[in-house]
C-alpha positions, -999 to +999 in steps of 0.1 A: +168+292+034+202+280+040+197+286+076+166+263+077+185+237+054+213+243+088+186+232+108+171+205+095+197+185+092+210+191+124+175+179+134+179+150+111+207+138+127+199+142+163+166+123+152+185+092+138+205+092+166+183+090+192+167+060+170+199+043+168+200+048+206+167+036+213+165+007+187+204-003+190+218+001+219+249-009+210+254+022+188+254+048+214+279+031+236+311+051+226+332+014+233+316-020+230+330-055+236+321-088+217+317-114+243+315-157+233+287-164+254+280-199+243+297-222+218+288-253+201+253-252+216+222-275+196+197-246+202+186-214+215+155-203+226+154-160+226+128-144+244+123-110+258+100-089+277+087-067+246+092-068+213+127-071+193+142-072+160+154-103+140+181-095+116+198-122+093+228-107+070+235-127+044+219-160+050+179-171+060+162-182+091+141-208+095+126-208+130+090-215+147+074-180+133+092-189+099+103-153+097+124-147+070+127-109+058+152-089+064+142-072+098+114-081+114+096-070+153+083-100+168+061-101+200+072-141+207+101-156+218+123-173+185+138-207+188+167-221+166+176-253+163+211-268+152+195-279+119+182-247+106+194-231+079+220-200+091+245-192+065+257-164+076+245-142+111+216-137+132+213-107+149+186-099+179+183-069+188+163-057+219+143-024+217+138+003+243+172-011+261+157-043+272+176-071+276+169-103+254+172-141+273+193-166+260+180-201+268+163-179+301+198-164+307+190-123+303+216-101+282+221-064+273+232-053+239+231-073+206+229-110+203+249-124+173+238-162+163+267-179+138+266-215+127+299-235+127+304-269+121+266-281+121+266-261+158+252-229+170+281-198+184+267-168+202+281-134+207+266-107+227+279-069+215+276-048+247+285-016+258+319-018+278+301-006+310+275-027+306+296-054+304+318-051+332+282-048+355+281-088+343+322-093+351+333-080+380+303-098+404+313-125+388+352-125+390+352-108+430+321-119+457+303-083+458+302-082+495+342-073+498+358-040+503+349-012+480+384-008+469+387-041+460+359-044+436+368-007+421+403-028+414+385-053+395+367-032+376+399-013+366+412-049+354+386-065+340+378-033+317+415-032+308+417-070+306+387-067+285+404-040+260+436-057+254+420-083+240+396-063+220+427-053+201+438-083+193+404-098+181+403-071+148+395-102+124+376-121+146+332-129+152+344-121+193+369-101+213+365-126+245+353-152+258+325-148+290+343-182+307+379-183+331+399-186+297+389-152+294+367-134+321+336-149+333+302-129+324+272-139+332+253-107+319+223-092+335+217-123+360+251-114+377+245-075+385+245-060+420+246-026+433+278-024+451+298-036+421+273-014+394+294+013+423+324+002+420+323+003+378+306+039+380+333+056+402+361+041+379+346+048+348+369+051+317+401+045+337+424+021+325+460+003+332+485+017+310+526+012+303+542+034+281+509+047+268+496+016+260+464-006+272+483-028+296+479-073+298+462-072+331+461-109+343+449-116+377+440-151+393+421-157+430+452-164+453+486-165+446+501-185+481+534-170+475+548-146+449+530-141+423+547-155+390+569-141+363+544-143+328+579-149+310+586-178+326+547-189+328+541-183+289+568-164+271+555-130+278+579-109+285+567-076+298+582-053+330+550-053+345+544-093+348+576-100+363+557-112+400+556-095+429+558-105+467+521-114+479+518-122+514+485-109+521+462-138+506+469-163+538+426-161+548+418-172+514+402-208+515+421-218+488+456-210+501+465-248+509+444-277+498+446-312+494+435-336+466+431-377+463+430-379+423+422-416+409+449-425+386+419-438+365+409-403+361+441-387+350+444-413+322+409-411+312+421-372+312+452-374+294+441-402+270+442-375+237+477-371+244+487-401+231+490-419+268+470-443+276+491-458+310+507-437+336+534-457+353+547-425+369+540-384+369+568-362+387+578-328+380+605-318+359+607-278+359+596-257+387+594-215+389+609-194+407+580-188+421+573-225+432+551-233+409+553-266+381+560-251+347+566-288+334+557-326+341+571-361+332+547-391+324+565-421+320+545-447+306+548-480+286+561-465+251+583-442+267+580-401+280+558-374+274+562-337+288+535-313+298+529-283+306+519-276+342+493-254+330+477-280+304+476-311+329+457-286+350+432-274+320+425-316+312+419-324+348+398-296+353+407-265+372+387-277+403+402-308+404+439-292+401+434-255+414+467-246+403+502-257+396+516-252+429+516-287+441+539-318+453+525-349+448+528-371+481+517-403+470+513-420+434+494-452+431+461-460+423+453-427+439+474-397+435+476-383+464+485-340+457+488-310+486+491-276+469+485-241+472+471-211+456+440-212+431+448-199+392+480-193+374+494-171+396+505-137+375+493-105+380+472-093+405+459-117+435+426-113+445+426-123+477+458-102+482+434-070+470+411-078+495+432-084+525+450-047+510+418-032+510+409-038+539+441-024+551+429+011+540+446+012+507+431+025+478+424+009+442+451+034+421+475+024+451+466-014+448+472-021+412+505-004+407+519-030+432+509-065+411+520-043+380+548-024+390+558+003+369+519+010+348+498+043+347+459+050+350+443+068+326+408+078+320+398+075+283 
């Protein structure tokens, strides 16, 4: 009798299991990531191929099919609107592993809908895996060297970790843009990186035993920069390194006519609505313009290289390693290097890969000093 108790709920638990596997996909991953997908949006429409749950925790839904119990299966796609009543989550859930469509934009894993400030937030739960298939075609053009994309998967799922632990009290562990790491889910996927994910899988950047801060940025142009000097992190590991492999990247020197219109129009929060003149005022040791001075009609005011970058937009300012040749109406700006310039370069991977070397010989050399590990 005992025996057949044994039994049964051993079967009981394999059974739930499997259901939890099937139903909620996000349970059976052994490590998931939260991932901002879209913020301050007026609506969503959610749609997928067959049928998926609708779960609201704590609050009530009121969309086209009014659905309003706790869990239901619906057939039709579900469209929310800025105005409908969400007090506290939403949470769609795909069956069979299918991926659910965001405004036609397919994810895997768990869709999370919050309302915040009269505006609609949305957070996909994924496995870590799966979410690196959406990353790492994203961050590196799938069509370079093997190693080089097995390198950015190394990163990205470390990257991706690190911030996981510092997002304990938070709706989302990252954010699927460059102030985080782009993902673009299921739409982004391709075969050769899906490789490159599958032959590192599990293995991780560690220092001292610890998931390491593994920045990277698309070309350096130069050394790459110490994070200490960049931001106040202070860590062996992002200290710069020499990087003169990057030299075919496109965006190792470029040039830029700026309207001075449109850096006002840019900086105008700030308090300045004038420029009479912008020059630099503290510059790296690795060359690059930690801080500017605008002078303008009711006196000075200081930025940070890195914010006068984020308000122009990072296409219009690729990175902080500029001079400026000619201020007047237009600025006139010649620079180098795209990104902030610590941690690993990826055109320097690239240009290393191609060399012959391998992805476990690649990252020690932008973090000097770290350990892979498999989890």
């Amino acid at each position: 009798m005992i025996q057949h108790k044994r039994l049964f709920f051993l079967l009981l638990v394999v059974g739930v299991g499997f259901c939890l596997a099937v139903f909620f996909p996000s349970f059976a991953s052994a490590e998931s990531i939260r991932t901002s997908i879209m913020q301050r949006v007026s609506h969503l429409h959610i749609t997928s191929r067959k049928p998926f749950f609708v779960q609201t925790v704590l609050g009530k839904l009121a969309v086209d099919a009014a659905l309003t119990d706790a869990r239901v299966s619906v057939m039709k796609g579900v469209t929310i609107n800025k105005q409908d009543t969400l007090e506290k989550t939403v949470i769609f859930t795909p069956q069979y592993a299918e991926s659910i469509a965001i405004n036609g934009s397919p994810y895997s894993g768990d869709i999370f809908v919050y309302a915040k400030q009269g505006l609609l937030w949305v957070v996909n739960a994924v496995d870590l895996e799966k979410y690196l298939e959406g990353v790492v075609p994203s961050e590196m053009p799938s069509a370079w060297p093997m190693e080089a994309l097995k390198t950015q998967a190394v990163i990205s799922r470390t990257y991706a970790l690190y911030q996981k632990q510092k997002s304990k009290n938070k709706e989302y562990d990252i954010v699927a843009s460059v102030m985080g790491q782009v993902y673009k889910g299921e739409s982004a996927r391709h075969p050769r990186t899906n490789d490159a994910i599958a032959q590192t899988r599990g293995i991780v950047v560690t220092y001292e035993g610890e998931i390491a801060l593994t920045f990277f940025h698309s070309t350096s142009a130069g050394p790459t920069e110490n994070a200490q000097e960049r931001w106040g992190i202070d860590l062996p590991y992002l200290k710069g390194v020499s990087c003169p492999f990057d030299q075919e990247s496109p965006y190792y020197r470029w040039e830029r006519s700026i309207p001075l219109s449109d850096l006002e129009k840019a900086i105008a929060g700030q308090g300045v609505k004038t420029i009479s003149t912008l020059t630099p005022l503290q510059i790296s040791k690795a060359g690059r313009i930690l801080t500017v001075r605008i002078l303008h009609p009711r006196g000075e005011t200081l930025f940070a290289g890195e914010d006068l970058r984020r308000l122009l937009g990072y296409q219009t300012l690729p990175s902080t390693n500029f001079t400026i040749d000619s201020f007047g109406k237009t600025l006139k700006i010649s620079g180098m290097g795209w990104g902030h310039g610590v941690g690993l370069c990826q055109w320097g991977t690239k240009m290393i890969a191609e060399r012959g070397f391998t992805f476990d010989e690649i990252i020690p050399y932008y973090f000097p000093g770290v350990d892979l590990q498999s989890r």
